[in-house]
N, C-alpha and C positions, 0 to 999 in steps of 0.2 A: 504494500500500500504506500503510494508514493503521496508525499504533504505537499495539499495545492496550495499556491501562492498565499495565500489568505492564511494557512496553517503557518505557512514560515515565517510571515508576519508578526502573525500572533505569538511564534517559537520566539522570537525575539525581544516582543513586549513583555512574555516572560524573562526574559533575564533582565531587563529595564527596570521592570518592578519591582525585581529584587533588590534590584537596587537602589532603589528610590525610597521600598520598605526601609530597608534596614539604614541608611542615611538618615531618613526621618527619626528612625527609634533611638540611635545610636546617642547621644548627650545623654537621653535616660535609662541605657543598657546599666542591666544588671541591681536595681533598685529594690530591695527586698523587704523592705521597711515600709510597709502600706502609709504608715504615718507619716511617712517622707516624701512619699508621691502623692498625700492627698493637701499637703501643704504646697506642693507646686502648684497640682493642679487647680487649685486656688486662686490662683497668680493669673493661669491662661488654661480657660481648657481646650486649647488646640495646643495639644505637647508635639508637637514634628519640629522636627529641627530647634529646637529648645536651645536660646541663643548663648547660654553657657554647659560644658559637662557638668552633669553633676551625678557620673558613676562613681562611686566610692570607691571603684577599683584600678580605673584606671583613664587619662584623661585626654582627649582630642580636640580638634576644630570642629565647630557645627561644620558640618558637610563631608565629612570623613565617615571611610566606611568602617563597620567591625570586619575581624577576620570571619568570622560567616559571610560576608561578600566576598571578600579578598579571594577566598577559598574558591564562590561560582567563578569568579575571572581569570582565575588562575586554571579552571577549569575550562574555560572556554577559549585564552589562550595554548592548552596545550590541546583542545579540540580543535583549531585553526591550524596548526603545527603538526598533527599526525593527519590532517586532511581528512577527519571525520573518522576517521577509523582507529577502535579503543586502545589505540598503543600504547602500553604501560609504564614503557622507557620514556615516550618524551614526556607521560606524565609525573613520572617521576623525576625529571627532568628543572620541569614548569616546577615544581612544588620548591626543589633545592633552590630554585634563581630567583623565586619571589620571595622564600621564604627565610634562606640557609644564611650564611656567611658572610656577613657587610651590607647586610639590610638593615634600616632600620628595626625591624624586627626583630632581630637580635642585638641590637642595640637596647632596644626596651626590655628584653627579657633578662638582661644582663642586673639591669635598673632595679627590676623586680627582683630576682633572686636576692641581689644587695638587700632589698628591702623589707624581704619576706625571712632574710636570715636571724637565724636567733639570738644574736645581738641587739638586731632592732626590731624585730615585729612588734614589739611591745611599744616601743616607742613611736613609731611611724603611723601617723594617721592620716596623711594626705594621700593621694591615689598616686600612680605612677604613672608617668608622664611617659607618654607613646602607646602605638597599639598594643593589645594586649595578643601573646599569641598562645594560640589553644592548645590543647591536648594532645589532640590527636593529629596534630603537625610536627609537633617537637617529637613525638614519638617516632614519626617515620625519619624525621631527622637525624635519630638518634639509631633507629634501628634497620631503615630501609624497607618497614613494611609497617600494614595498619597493626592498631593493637586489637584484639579480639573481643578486650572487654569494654570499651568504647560503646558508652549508649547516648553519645551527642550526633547534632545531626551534619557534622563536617561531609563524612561519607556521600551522603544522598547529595547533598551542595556541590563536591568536585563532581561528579558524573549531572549534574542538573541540563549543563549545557548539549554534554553530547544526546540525554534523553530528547530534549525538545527539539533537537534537531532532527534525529531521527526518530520520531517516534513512531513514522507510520513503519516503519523495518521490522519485521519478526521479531530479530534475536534482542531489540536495543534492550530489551530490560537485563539478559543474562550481560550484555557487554556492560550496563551499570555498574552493577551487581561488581562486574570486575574491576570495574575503576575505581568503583568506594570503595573497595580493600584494602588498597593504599592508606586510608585510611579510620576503616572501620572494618570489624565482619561480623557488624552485625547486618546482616545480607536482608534477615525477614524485613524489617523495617524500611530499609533503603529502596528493595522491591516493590513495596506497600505503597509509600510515598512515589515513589514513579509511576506506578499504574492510576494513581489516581490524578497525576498531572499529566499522564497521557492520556487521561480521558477528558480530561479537562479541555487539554489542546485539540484534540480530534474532535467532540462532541461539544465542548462547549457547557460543558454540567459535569456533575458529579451527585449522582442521586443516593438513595439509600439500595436502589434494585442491583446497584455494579459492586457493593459490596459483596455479595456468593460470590464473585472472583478473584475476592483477595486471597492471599493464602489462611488455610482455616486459623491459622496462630494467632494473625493480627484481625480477626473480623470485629471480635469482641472490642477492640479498641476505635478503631470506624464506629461500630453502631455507638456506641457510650456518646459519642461527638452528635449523632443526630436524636439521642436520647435525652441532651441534654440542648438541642438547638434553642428552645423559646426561653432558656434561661437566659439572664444578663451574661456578658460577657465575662465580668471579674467575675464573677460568681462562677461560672463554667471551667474560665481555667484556675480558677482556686480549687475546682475539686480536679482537674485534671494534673495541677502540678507545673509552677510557672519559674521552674527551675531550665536546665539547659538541654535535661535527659528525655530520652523517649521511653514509653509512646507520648509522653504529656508535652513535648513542645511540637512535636507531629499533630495532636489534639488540640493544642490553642489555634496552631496556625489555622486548620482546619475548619474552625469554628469562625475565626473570622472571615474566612473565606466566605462561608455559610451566609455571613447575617444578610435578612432581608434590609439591603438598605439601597434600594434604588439607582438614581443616577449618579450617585456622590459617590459609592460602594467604597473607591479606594481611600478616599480619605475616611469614610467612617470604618471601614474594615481596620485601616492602617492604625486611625486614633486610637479606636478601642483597643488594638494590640499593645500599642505604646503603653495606655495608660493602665492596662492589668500588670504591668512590673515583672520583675525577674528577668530574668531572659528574653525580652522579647526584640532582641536583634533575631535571636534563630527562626520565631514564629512571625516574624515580618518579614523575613526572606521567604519562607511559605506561602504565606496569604499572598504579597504582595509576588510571585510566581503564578501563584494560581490565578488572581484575578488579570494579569499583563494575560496571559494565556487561553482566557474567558472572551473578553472584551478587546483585547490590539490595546496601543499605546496610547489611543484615545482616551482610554479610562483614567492614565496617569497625568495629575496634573502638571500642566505647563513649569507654573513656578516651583513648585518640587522637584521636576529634573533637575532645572537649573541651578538647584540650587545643591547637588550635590556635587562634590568636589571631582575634577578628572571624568565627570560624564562624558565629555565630549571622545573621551581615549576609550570608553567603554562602548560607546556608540559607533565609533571605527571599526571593533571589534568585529560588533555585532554585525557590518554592513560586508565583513569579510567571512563569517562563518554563515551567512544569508548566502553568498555565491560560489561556497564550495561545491 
């Protein structure tokens, strides 16, 4: 099944949204303190791009992405670079050059470790200055493969671009499957989460009936998402778990995806992700996937691209993995 123009469009406005999600969420990543976020949100309740950080963990420019972006780009340059086809070396490749040796990212984890050591964890209470880098990045850093017990959602993010791209292709979920190993294997989940963004991009919906084709493991975690649809959003992923782990940042994003919110959808999908706390750079790369992928790039607003940093190098990207 070959993607008609309209699908590759749309494959593209998925990775836009993600990036425009998690840009917007980013100054209030990682907020775990309800009482912290309802004092901002006090302030504005339109929290997207929130003109100072105020993650406790670690501190950026409004318009800067988390490494759950960094991660899809990084993925879609090395989908550009193996010419579509799931080659593990130049992903593995893509990962060391963004990620390894005289990056800032290593620059800032150097910061952090200093900071996090036990000389001063006690004393240190300002956040650490530069991106934060994950888990499951320093791992394959470290050991040249994913970690097994990884339940974040890095994995599904590196392979996001080549899914959207090929999605009308047979095999593209086992080629997923292999590129998040790199950095995850937790395979169920990563599987889960593609098949419902390929049904997203192919169909344009994600119902409750496409569920009996997820694998029987994760079903239970899909329905719970539409069992719990007419709830408030905090409320949903307060019970689903608004930390960084799955199934529960697979279930918030999900959820936002979901809401009936009309023609606004991505900023109210977006807002309400922002403003349920924790993690929600990882379930604003979701929702705001799923809905680029729904709707094409029309649905994301003007002034929110713009206003994330190095769009313009992302949109290059994309206008190159569009004519592969």
């Amino acid at each position: 099944m070959e993607l008609s123009s309209a699908n590759t469009s749309r494959a593209s406005a998925a990775i836009i949204g993600a990036a425009v999600a998690d840009a917007a969420a980013r100054p209030l990543h990682w907020i775990y303190r309800r009482e912290d976020m309802e004092v901002l949100l006090q302030q504005d309740k339109h929290p997207e791009f929130w003109p100072t950080s105020q993650s406790p963990f670690y501190t950026l420019p409004t318009g800067a992405r988390s490494c759950y972006n960094h991660v899809v780009i990084a993925g879609l340059e090395a989908y550009i670079e193996a010419k579509g086809e799931p080659d593990l070396e130049v992903y593995k490749s893509v990962i060391r050059r963004t990620f390894g040796d005289g990056t800032a990212w290593q620059e800032a984890l150097a910061r952090r470790k200093e900071a996090y050591s036990p000389s001063k964890r006690k004393a240190w209470t300002e956040p650490v200055v530069g991106p934060w880098l994950h888990g499951a990045v320093i791992h394959f850093l470290e050991h040249g493969k994913g970690d097994n017990n990884n339940t974040e959602m890095d994995g599904f993010l590196l392979c996001l671009p080549h899914l959207v791209y090929r999605a009308g292709n047979s095999d593209v979920l086992q080629e997923c499957i292999a590129i998040s190993s790199l950095l995850t294997g937790n395979s169920l989940m990563v599987k889960c989460q593609a098949q419902i963004l390929q049904k997203v991009l192919l169909f344009q919906r994600f119902s409750k009936i496409y569920i009996e084709g997820l694998d029987v493991e994760v079903q239970p975690a899909a329905m719970e998402v539409f069992n719990h649809l007419s709830d408030d959003h905090l409320e949903a992923v307060s019970k689903f778990g608004n930390n960084c782990h799955l199934p529960g940042s697979f279930q918030g994003g999900l959820h936002a995806f979901l809401l009936d919110s009309g023609p606004d959808g991505f900023q109210t999908s977006i807002r309400a992700t922002i403003s349920a706390g924790g993690c929600n750079c990882s379930r604003a790369n979701y929702a705001g996937a799923l809905l680029g992928a729904q709707l094409g790039v029309s649905v994301i607003p003007k002034d929110w691209i713009q206003n994330v940093t190095d769009i313009g190098d992302i949109i290059k990207l994309v206008k190159k993995a569009q004519n592969l």
